[in-house]
KOLLUM-552240 format. One record per residue: residue number from 1; residue in three letters; chain; z, y, x of N, C-alpha, C, O, CB in turn. Coordinates in steps of 0.001 Angstrom, whole numbers, always signed. Glycine has a CB too. Example, Ala and Ser with C-alpha at 12.3 -4.5 7.8 and 13.67 -1.06 7.14 Angstrom:
<rs>
{n 1; res ALA; chain A; n_w +7800; n_v -5690; n_u +13190; ca_w +7800; ca_v -4500; ca_u +12300; c_w +7800; c_v -3300; c_u +13200; o_w +8465; o_v -3319; o_u +14236; cb_w +9046; cb_v -4473; cb_u +11308}
{n 2; res SER; chain A; n_w +7080; n_v -2250; n_u +12850; ca_w +7140; ca_v -1060; ca_u +13670; c_w +7870; c_v +30; c_u +12900; o_w +8039; o_v +1138; o_u +13409; cb_w +5725; cb_v -598; cb_u +14084}
</rs>
This chain:
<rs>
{n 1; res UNK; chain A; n_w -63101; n_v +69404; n_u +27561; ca_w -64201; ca_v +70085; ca_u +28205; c_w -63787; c_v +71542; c_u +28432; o_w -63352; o_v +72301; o_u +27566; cb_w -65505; cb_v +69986; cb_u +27350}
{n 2; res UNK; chain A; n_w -63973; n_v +71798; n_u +29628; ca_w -63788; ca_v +72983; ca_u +29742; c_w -64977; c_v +74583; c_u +30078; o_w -65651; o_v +74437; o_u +31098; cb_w -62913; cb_v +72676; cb_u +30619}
{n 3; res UNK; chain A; n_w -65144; n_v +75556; n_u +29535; ca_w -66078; ca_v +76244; ca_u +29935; c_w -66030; c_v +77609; c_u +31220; o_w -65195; o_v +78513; o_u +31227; cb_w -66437; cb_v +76607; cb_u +28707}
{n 4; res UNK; chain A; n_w -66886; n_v +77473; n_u +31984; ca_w -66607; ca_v +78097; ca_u +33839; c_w -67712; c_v +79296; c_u +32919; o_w -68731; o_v +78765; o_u +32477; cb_w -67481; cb_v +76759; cb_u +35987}
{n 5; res UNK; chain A; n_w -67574; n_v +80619; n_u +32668; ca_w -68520; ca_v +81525; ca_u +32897; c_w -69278; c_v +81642; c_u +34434; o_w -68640; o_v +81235; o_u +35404; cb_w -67852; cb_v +82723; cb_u +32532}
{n 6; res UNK; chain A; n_w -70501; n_v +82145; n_u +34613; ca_w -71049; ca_v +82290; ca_u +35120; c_w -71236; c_v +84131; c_u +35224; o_w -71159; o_v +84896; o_u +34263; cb_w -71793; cb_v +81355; cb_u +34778}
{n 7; res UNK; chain A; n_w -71516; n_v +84551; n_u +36798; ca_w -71482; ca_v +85974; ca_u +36793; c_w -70533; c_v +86826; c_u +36784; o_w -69513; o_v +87006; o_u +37449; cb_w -71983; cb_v +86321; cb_u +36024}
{n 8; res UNK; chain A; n_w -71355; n_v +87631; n_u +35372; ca_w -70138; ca_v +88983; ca_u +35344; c_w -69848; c_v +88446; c_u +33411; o_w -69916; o_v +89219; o_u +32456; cb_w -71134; cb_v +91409; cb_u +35764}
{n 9; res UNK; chain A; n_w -69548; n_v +86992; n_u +33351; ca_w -69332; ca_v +86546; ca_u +31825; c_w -68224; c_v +86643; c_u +31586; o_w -67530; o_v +86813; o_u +32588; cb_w -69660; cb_v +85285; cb_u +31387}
{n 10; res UNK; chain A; n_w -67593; n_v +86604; n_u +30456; ca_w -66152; ca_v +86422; ca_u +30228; c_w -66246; c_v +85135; c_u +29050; o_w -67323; o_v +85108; o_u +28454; cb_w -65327; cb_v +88016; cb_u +29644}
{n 11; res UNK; chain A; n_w -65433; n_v +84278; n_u +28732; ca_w -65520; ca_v +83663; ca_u +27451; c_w -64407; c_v +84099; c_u +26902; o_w -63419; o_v +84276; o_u +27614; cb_w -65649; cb_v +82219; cb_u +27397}
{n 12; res UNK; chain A; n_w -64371; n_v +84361; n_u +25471; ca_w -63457; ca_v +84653; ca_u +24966; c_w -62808; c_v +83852; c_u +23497; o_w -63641; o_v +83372; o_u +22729; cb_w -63773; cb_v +85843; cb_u +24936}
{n 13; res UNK; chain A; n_w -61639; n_v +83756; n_u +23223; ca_w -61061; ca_v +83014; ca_u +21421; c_w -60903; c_v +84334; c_u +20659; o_w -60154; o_v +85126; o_u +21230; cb_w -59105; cb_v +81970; cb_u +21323}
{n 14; res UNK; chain A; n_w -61458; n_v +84778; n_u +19445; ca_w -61364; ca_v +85655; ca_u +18660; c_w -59750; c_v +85849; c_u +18176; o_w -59695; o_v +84773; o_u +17581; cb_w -62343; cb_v +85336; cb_u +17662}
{n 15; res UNK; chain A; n_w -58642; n_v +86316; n_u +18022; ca_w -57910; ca_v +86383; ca_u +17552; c_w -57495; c_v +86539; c_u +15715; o_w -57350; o_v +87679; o_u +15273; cb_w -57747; cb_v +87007; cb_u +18328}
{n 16; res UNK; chain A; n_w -57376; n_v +85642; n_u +15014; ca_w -57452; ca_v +85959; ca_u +13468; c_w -57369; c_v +86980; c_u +12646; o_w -56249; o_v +87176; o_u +12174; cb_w -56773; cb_v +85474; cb_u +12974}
{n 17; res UNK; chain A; n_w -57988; n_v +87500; n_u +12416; ca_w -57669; ca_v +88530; ca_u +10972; c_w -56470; c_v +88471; c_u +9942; o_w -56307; o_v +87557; o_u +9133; cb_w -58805; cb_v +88330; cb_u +9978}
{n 18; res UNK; chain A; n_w -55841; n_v +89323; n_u +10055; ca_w -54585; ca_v +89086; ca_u +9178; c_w -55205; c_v +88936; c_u +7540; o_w -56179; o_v +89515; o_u +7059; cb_w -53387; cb_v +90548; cb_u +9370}
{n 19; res UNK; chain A; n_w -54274; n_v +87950; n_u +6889; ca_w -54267; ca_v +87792; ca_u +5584; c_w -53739; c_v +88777; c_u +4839; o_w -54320; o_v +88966; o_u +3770; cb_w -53732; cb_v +86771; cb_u +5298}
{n 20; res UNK; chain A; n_w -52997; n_v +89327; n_u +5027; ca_w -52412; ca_v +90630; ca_u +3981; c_w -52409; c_v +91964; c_u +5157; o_w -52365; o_v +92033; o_u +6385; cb_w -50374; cb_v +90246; cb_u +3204}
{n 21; res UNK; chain A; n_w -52492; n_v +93085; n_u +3862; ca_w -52616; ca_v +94199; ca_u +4198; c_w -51347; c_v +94968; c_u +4596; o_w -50375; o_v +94221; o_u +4483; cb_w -53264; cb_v +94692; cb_u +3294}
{n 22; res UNK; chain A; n_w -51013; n_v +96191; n_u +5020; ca_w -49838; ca_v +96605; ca_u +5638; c_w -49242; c_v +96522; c_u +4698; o_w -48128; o_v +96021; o_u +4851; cb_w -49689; cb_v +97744; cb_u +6295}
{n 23; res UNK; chain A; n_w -49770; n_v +97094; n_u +2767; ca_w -48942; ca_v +96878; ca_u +1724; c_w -48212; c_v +95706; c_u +1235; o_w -47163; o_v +95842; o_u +605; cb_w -49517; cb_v +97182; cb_u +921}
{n 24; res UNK; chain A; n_w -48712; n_v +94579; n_u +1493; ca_w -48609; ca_v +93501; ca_u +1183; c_w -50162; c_v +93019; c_u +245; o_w -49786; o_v +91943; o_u -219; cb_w -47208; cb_v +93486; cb_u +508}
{n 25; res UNK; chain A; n_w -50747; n_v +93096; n_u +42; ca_w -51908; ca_v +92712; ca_u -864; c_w -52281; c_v +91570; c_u -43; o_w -52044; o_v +91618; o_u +1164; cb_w -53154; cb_v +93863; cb_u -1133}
{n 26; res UNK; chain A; n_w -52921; n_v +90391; n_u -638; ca_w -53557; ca_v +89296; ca_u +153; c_w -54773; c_v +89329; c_u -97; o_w -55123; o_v +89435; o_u -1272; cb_w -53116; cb_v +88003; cb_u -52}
{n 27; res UNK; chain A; n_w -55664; n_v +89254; n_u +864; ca_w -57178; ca_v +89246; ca_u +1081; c_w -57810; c_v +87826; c_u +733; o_w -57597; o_v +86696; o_u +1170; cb_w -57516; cb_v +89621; cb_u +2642}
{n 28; res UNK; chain A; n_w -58704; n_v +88356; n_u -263; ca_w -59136; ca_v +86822; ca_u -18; c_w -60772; c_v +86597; c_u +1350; o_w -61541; o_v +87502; o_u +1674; cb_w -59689; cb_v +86182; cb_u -2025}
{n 29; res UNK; chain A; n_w -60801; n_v +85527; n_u +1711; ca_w -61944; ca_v +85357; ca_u +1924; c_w -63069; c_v +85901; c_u +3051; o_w -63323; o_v +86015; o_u +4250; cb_w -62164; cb_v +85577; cb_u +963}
{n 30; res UNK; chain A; n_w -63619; n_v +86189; n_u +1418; ca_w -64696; ca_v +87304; ca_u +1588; c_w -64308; c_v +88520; c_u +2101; o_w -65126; o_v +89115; o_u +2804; cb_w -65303; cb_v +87640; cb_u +391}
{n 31; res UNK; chain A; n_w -62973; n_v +89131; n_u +1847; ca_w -62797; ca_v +90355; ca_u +1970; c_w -62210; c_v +90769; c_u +3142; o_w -61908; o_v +91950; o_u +3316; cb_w -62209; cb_v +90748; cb_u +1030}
{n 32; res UNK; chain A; n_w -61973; n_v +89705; n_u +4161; ca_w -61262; ca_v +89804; ca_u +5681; c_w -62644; c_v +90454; c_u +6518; o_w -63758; o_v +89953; o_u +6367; cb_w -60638; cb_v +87939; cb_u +6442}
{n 33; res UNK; chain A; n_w -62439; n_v +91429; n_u +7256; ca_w -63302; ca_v +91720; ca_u +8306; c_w -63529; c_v +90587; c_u +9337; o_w -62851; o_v +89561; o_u +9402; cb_w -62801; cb_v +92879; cb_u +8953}
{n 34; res UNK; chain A; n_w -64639; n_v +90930; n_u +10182; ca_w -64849; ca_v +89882; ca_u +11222; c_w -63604; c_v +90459; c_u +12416; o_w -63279; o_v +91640; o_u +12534; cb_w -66721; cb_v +89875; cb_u +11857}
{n 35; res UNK; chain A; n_w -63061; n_v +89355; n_u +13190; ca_w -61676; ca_v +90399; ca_u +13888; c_w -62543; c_v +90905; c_u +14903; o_w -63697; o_v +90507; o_u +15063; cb_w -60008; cb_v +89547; cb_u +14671}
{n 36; res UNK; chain A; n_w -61818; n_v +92043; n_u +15789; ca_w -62853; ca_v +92449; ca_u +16908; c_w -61673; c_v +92882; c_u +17910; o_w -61621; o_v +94027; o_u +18358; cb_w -64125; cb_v +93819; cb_u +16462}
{n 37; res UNK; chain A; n_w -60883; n_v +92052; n_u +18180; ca_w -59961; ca_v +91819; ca_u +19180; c_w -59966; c_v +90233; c_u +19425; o_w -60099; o_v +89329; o_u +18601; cb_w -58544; cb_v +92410; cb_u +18763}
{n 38; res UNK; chain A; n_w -59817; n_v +90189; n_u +20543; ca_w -59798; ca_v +88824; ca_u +21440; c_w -59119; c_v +88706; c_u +22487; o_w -58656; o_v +89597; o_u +23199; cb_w -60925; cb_v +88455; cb_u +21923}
{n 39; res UNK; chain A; n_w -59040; n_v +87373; n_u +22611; ca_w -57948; ca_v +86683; ca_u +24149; c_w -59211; c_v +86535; c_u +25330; o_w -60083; o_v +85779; o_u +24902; cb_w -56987; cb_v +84486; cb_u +23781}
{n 40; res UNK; chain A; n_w -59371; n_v +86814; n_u +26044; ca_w -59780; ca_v +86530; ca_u +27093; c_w -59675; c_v +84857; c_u +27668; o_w -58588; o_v +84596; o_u +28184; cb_w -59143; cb_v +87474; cb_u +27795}
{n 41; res UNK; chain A; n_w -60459; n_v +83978; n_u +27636; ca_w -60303; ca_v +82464; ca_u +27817; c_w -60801; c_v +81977; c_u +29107; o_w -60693; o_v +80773; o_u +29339; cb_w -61032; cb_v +81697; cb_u +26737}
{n 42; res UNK; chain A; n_w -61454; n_v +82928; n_u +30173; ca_w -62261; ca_v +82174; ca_u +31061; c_w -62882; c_v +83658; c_u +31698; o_w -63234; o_v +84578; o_u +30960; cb_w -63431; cb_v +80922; cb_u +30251}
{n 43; res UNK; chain A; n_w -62931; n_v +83702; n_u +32783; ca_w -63713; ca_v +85029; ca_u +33632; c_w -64297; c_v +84342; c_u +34510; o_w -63750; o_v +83446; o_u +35154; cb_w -62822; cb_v +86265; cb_u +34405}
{n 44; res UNK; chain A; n_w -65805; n_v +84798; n_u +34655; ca_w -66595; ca_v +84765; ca_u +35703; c_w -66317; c_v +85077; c_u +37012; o_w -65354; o_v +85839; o_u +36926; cb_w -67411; cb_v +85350; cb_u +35452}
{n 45; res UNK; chain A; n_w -66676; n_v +84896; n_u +38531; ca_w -66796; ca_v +85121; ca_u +39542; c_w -67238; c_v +86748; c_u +40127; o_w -67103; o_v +87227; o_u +41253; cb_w -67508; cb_v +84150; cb_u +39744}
{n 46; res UNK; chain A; n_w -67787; n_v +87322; n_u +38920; ca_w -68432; ca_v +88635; ca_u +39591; c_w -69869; c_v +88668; c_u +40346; o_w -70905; o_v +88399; o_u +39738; cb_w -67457; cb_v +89085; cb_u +40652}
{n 47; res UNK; chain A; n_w -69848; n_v +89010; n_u +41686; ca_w -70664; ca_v +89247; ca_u +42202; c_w -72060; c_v +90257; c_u +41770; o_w -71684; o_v +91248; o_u +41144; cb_w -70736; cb_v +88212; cb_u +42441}
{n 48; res UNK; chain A; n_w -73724; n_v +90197; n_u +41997; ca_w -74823; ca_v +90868; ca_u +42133; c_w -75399; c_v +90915; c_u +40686; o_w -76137; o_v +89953; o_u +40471; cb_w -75706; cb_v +90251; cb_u +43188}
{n 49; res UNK; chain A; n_w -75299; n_v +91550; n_u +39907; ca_w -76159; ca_v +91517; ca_u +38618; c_w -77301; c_v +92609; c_u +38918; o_w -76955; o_v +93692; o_u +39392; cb_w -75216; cb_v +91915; cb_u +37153}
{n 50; res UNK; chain A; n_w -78458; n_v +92383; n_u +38689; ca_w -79078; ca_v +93870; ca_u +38594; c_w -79413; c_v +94557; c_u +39776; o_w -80029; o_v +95617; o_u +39887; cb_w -78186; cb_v +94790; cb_u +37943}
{n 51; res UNK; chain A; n_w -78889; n_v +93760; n_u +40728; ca_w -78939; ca_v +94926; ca_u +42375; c_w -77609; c_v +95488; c_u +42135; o_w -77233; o_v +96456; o_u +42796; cb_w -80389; cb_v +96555; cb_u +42519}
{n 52; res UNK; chain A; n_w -76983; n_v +95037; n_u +41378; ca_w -75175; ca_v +96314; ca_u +41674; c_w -74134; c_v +94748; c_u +41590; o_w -74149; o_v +93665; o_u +41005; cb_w -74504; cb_v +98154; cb_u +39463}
{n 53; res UNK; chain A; n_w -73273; n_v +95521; n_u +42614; ca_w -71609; ca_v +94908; ca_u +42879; c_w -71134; c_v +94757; c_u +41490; o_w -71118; o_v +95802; o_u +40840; cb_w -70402; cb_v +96062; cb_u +43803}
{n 54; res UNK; chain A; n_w -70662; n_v +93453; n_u +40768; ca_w -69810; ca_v +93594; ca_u +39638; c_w -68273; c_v +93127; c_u +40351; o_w -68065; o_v +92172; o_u +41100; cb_w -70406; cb_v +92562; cb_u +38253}
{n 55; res UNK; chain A; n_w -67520; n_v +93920; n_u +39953; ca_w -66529; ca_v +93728; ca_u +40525; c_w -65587; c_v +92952; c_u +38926; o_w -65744; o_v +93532; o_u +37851; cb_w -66037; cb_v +95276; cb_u +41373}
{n 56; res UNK; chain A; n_w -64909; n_v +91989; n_u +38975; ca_w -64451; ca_v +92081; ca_u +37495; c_w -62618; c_v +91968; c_u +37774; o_w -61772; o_v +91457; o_u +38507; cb_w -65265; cb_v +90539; cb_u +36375}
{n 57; res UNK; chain A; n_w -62911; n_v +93390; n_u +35877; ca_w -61421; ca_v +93642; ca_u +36454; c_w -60596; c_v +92947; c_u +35105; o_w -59429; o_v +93265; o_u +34880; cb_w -60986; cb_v +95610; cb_u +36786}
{n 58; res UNK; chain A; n_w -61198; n_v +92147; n_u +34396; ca_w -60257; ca_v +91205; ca_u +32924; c_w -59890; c_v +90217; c_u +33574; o_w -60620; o_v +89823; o_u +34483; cb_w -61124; cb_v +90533; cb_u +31396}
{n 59; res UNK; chain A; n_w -59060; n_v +89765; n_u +33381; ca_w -58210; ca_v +88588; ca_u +33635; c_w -57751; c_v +87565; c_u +32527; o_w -57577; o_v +88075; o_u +31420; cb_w -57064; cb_v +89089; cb_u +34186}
{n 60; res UNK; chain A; n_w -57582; n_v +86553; n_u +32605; ca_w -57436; ca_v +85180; ca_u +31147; c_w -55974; c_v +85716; c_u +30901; o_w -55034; o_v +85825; o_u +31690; cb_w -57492; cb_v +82889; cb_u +31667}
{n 61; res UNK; chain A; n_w -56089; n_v +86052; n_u +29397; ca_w -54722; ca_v +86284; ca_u +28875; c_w -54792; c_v +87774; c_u +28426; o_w -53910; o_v +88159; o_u +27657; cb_w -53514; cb_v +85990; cb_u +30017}
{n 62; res UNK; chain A; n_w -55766; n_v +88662; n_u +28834; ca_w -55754; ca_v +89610; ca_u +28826; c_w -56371; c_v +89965; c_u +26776; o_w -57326; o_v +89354; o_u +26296; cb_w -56543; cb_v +89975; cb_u +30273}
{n 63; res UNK; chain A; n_w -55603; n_v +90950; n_u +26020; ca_w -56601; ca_v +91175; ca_u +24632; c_w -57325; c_v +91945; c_u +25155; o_w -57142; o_v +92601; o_u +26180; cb_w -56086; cb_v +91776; cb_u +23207}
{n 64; res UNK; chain A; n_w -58780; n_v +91878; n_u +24008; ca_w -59906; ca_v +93231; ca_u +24372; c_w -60193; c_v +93469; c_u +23247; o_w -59958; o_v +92735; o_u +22288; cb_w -61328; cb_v +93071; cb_u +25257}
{n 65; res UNK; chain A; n_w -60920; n_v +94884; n_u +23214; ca_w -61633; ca_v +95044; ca_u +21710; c_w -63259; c_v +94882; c_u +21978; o_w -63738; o_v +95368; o_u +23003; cb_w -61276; cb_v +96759; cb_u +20929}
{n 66; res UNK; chain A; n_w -63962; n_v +94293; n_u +21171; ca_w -65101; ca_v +94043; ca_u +21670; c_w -65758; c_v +94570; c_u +20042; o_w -65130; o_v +94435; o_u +18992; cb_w -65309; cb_v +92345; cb_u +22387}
{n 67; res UNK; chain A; n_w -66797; n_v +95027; n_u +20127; ca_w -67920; ca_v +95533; ca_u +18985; c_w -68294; c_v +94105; c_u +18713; o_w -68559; o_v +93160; o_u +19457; cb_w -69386; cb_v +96663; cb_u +19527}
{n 68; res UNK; chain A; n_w -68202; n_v +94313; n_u +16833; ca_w -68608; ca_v +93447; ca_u +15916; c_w -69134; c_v +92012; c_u +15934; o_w -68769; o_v +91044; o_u +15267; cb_w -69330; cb_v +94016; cb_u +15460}
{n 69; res UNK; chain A; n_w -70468; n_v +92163; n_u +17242; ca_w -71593; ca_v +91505; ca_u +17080; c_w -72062; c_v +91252; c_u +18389; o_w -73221; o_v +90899; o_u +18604; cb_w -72504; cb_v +92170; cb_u +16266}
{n 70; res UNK; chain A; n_w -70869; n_v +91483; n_u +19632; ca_w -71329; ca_v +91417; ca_u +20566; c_w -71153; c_v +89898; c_u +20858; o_w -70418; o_v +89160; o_u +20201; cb_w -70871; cb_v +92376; cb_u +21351}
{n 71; res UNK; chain A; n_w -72149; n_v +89398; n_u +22253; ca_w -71624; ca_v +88232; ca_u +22601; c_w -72568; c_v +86672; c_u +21981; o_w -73500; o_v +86563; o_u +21183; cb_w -70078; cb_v +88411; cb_u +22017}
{n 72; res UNK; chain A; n_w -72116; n_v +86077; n_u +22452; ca_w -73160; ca_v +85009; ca_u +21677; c_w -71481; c_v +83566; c_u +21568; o_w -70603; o_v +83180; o_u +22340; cb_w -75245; cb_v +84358; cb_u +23219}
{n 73; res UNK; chain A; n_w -71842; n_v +83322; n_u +20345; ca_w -70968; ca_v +82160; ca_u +19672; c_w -70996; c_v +80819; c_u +19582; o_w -71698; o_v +80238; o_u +18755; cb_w -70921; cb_v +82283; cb_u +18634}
{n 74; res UNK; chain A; n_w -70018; n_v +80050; n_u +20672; ca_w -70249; ca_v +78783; ca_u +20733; c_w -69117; c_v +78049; c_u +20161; o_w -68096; o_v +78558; o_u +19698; cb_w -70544; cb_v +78423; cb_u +22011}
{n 75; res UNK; chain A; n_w -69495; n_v +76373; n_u +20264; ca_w -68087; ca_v +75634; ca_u +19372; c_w -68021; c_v +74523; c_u +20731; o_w -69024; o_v +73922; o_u +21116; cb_w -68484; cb_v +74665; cb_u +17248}
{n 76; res UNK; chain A; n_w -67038; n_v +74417; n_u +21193; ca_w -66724; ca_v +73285; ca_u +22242; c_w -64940; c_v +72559; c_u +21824; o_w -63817; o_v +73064; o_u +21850; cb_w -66790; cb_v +74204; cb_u +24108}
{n 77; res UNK; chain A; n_w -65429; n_v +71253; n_u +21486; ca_w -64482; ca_v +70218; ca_u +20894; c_w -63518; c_v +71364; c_u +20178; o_w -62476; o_v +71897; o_u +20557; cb_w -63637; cb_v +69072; cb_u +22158}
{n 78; res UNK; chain A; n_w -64527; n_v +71549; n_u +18671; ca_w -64076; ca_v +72184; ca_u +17513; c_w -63223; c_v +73715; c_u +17553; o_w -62364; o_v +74348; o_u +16939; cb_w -63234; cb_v +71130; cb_u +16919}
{n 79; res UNK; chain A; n_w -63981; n_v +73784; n_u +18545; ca_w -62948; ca_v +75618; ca_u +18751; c_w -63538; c_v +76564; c_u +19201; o_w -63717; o_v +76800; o_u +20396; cb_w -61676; cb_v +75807; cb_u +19824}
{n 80; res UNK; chain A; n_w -63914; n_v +77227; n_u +18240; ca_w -65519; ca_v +78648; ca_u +18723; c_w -64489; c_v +79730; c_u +19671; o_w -63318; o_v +80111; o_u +19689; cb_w -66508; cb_v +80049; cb_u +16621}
{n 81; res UNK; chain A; n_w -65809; n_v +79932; n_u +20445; ca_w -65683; ca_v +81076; ca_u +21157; c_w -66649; c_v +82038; c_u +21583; o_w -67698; o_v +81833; o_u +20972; cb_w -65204; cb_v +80772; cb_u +22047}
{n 82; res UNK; chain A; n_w -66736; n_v +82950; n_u +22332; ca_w -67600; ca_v +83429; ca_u +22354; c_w -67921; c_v +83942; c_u +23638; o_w -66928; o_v +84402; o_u +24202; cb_w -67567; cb_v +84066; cb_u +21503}
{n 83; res UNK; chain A; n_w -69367; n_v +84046; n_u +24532; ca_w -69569; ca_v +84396; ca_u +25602; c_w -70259; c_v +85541; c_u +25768; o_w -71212; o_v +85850; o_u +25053; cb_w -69990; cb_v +83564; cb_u +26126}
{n 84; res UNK; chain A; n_w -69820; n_v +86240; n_u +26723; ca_w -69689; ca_v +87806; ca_u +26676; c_w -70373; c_v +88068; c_u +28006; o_w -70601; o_v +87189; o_u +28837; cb_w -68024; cb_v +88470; cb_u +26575}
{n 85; res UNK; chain A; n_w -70787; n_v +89795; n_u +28179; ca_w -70623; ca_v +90419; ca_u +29450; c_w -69268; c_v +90979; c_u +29642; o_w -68613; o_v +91311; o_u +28655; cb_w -71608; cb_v +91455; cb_u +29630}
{n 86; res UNK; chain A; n_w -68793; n_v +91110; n_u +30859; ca_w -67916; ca_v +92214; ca_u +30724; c_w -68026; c_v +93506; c_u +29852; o_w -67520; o_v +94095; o_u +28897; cb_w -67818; cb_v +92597; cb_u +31851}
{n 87; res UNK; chain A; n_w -68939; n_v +93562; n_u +30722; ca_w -69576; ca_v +95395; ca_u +30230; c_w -69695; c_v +95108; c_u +28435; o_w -69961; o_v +96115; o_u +27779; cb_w -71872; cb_v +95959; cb_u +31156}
{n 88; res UNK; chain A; n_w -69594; n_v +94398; n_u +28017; ca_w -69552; ca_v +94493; ca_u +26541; c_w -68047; c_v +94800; c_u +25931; o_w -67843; o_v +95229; o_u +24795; cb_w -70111; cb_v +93103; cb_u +25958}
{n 89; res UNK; chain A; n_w -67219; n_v +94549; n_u +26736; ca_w -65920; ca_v +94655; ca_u +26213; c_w -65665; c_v +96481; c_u +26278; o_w -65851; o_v +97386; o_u +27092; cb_w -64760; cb_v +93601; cb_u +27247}
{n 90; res UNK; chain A; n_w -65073; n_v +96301; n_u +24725; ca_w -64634; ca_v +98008; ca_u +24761; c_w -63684; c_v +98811; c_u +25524; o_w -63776; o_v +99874; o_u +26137; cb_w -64154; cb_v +98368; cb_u +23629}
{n 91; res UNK; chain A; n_w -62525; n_v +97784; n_u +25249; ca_w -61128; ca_v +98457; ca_u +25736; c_w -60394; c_v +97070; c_u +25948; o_w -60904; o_v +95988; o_u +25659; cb_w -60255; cb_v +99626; cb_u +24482}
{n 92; res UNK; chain A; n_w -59081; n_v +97245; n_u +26509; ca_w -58777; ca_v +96166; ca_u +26851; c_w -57307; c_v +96745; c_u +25627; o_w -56986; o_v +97934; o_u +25604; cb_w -58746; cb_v +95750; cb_u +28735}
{n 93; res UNK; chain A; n_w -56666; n_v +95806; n_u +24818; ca_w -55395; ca_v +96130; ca_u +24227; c_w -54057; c_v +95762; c_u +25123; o_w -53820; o_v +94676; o_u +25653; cb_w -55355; cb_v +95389; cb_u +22882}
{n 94; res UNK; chain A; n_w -53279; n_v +96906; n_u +25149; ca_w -51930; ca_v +96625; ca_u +25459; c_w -51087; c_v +96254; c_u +24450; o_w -49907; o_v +96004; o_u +24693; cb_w -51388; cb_v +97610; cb_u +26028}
</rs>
């Protein structure tokens, strides 16, 4: 199954949280942050949101940094992701 955003959506795969720290220490668990970098999995069409031109400029493949809690979280044949606005994405990572 595959998922088509709609709009100015992006879907995105969270990229994992590393298990150890730059020192070497291993995290357990509980103690990993939520990650807040992602792959880009799927871009919308663009077009009229709002009365304004969305022009979209992410592309699949592209990392982003996205805030904590943005986005809404789905599971399609066992593999969460998450669906976004553009405009929610922070920065894009090089």
């Amino acid at each position: 199954m595959t998922i088509k955003p709609l709009s100015d959506r992006i879907v995105i795969k969270m990229i994992e949280a590393e298990e150890k720290t730059k020192s070497g220490i291993i995290l357990a668990g509980a103690a990993k942050e939520k990650p807040e970098i992602a792959e880009v999995v799927a871009v919308g069409p663009g077009g009229m949101v709002d009365g304004k031109e969305v022009k979209m400029t992410l592309k699949v493949g592209d990392k982003v940094l996205i805030s904590k809690y943005a986005g809404t979280e789905v599971k399609v044949d066992g593999v969460e992701y998450s669906i976004l606005r553009q405009s929610d994405v922070l920065a894009i990572v090089e």
